[in-house]
N, C-alpha and C positions, 0 to 999 in steps of 0.2 A: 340131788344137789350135794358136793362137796362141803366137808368140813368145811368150820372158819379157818381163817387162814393162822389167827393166834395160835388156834389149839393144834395146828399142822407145824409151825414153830416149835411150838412147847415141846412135840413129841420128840421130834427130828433131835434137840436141843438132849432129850434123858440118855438117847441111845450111846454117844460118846460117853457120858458120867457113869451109867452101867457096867459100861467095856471097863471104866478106871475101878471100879468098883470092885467089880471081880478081879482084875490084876494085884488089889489093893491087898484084897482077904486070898487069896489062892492063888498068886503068881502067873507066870503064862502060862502055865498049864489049865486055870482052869478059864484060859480064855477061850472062846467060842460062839458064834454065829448064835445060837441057838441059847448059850448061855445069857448074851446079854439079851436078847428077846423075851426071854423070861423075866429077867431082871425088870428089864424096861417096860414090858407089860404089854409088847410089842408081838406081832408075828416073826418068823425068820424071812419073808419075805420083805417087811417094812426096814430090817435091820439088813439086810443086801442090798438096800436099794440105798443107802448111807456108804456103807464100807465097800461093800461088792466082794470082798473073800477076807480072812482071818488077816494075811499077810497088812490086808490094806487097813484093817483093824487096829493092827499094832505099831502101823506109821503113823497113823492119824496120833495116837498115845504116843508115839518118840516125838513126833512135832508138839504135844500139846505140853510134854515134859518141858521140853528143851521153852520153851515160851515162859513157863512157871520158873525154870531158873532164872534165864535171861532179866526178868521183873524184878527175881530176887537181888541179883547182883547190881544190876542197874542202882539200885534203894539203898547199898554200901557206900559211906561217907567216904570222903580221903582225908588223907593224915599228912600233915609235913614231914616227918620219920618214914624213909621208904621199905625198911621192913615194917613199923606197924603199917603201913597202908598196904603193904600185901595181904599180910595176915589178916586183917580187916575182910578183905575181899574173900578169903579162904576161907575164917572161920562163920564168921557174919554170912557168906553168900554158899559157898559149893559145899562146906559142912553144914551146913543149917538146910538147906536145899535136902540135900541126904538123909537127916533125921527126920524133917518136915516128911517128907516122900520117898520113903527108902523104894517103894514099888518102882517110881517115875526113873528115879537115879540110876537100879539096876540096870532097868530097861534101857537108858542113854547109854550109860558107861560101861557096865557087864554085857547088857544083852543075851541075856540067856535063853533066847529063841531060835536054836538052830536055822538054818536056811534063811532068814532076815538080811538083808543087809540093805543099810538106809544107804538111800541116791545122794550125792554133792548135792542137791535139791534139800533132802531133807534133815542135812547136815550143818545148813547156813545157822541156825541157832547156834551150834558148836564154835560156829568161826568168827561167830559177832563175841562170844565171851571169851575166845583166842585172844580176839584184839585187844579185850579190856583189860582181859591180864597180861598182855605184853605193852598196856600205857602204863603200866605198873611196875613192871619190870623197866621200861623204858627210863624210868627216875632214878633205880638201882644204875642201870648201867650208866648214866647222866651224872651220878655221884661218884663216879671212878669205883663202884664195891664190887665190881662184875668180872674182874678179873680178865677184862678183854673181850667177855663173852658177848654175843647182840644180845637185845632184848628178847628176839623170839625165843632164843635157845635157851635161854633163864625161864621163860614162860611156859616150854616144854619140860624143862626140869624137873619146875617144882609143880605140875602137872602130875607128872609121874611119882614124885614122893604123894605128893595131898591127895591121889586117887589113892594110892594103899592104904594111907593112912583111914582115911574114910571107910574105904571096904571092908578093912580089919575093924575100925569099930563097929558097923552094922551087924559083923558076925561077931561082935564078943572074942575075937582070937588074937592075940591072948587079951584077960578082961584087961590088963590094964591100958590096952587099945580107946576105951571109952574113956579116959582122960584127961581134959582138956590140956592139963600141964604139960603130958607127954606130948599131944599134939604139939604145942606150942615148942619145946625143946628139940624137938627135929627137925621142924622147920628153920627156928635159930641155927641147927648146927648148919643145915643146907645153906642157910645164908650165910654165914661166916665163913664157911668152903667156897665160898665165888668168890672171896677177896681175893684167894690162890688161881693161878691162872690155869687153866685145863691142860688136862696132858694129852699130848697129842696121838695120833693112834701112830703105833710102833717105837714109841718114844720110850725112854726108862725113866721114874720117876727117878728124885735123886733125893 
């Protein structure tokens, strides 16, 4: 006679929290088949028959990241002030996300698992919180501050400042990265620079 079906839930249910577990305390590296089986109190047999190889391990954890952010930013108020209501969303949602789960964040945004690369599948998480920061931006541009720019292209911008910004505080480089001040002062300056319109590529500024 087979287990109940509860305790075949329960089990099924540890095997993903183990795999984050060990990500949590040891990075990818000390991800493995075998690793979270132990963990979970599991054979390597019951824990393949979940994931089916390491790769499938580590999507399962970029999708379950990308889900805990998603939640988190979703739960950010908005603001009448279309810079505070960015920064809301940055510091409240994808900075807080970061410190909450620096393991989940690397994993999304660094990815330091050689040979990994997540599917347009497994990327939809990414492009639901695209769109949230470019309703965001979309108000910036809607108040003439954007300098001309669309809203995607302000939403990639300041993408690419708030991810350094982020990844320099998790590593402490340099300490005054864990700042909130500074944070908050580069983002301002970035916002103040869209009032000026982009220079075009082979253009001379003047």
């Amino acid at each position: 006679m087979g287990r109940p079906r509860r305790h075949d839930e329960a089990t099924v249910a540890r095997r993903p929290d183990a795999a984050e577990r060990l990500l949590r305390e040891g990075g990818v590296v000390a991800l493995s088949v075998r690793g979270v089986a132990e963990a979970a109190q599991e054979t390597t047999r019951a824990v393949y028959s979940v994931f089916g190889s390491k790769e499938e391990m580590v999507r399962a954890l970029y999708r379950r990241g990308q889900e805990n952010f998603l939640a988190l930013t979703r739960g950010v108020p908005e603001h009448d002030d279309p810079f505070e209501n960015l920064l809301a969303l940055t510091i409240h949602g994808f900075r807080a996300f970061a410190r909450r789960e620096p393991h989940l964040y690397r994993l999304i945004f660094e990815r330091p698992l050689p040979g990994f690369t997540p599917s347009a599948e497994d990327r939809l998480g990414l492009r639901q919180a695209l769109a949230a920061l470019g309703a965001r931006t979309g108000r910036v541009a809607a108040a003439g501050l954007a300098g001309g720019r669309d809203p995607m292209r302000l939403a990639v911008e300041w993408t690419l400042v708030a991810q350094g910004l982020v990844s320099a505080e998790l590593n402490a480089s340099p300490p005054e990265a864990q700042d909130e001040g500074v944070f908050r002062d580069v983002l301002r300056s970035l916002f103040e620079g869209w009032r000026t319109p982009p220079v075009r590529s082979g253009a001379v500024p003047r």
